[in-house]
N, C-alpha and C positions, 0 to 999 in steps of 0.2 A: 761316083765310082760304081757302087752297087744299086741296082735295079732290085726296088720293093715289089716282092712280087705278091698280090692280093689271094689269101687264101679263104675259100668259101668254106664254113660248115655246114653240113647238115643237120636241119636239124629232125628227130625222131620223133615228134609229139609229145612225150614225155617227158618232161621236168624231172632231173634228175634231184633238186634242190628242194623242190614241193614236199613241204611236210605230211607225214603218212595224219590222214586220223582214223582216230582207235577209238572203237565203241567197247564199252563195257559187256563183259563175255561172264552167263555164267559153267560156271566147271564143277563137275562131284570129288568129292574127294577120294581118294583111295582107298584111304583107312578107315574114316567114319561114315565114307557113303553119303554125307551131308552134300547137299549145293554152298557155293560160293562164289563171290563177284570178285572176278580179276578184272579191277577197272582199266580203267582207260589210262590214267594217271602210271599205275603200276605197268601195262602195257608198254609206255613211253618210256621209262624208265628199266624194263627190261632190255627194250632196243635199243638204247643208250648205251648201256652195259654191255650191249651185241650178245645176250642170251638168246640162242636157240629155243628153247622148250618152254611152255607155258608150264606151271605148276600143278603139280598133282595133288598136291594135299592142301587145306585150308589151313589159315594161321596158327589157329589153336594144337593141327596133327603135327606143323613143321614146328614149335617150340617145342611141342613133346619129345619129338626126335630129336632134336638137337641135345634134348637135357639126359635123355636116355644112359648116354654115355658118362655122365658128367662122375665128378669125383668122389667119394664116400663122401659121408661127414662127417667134418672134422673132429679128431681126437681133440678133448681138452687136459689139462694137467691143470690143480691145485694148489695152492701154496699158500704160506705167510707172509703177506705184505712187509717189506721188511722199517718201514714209513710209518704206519697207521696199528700194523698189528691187527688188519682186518682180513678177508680171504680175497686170492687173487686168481682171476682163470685164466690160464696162457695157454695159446696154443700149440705152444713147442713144452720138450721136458725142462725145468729149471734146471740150470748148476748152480750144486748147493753152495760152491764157493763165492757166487755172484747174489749181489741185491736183487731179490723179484720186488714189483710195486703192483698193487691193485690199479685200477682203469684212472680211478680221482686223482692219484697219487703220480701215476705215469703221467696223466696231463700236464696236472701242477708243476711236475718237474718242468717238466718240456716247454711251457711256458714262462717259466723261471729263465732259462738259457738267453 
């Protein structure tokens, strides 16, 4: 009933499928002005991810930044283990109508259960 009609492609020279390879690039940083190697490896793995931009800062300037914002630290509260009778750090304030347990004390229970 239907006539296979044969359809030709052309082709362009270029392998659309052929894997790119990436040679290892060095870059200065931004911030400390240092050199560093954006391998080959991290390369593949940008384009993977479909990242645009190669990186401006070196590892040690991108952890800095990242941590820059991070959060105070931590308030602690004191108390009396109400178990051992020893002292106990919490990170939140105790109520006083609730048992606090020092760290040993917390375990033990917890493993109790």
């Amino acid at each position: 009933m239907y006539e296979e009609e044969e359809v030709k492609v052309e082709e362009t020279g270029a392998e659309e499928s052929a894997p790119t390879e990436y040679v290892d690039k060095v870059i200065v940083c931004v911030d400390c002005k240092k050199e560093f190697t954006f391998t080959a490896g991290e390369q593949a793995f940008y384009a993977e991810k479909g990242y645009q931009n190669e990186p401006k800062r070196c590892k040690a300037c991108r952890d800095a930044k990242k941590n820059r914002g991070s959060a105070e630290p931590r308030q602690y509260y004191y108390a009396t283990c109400s178990e051992c009778g020893g002292e106990a750090r919490l990170p939140f304030q105790p109520d006083p109508e609730k048992p606090v347990y020092c760290d040993a004390c917390f375990e033990k229970r917890r493993r109790a259960r």
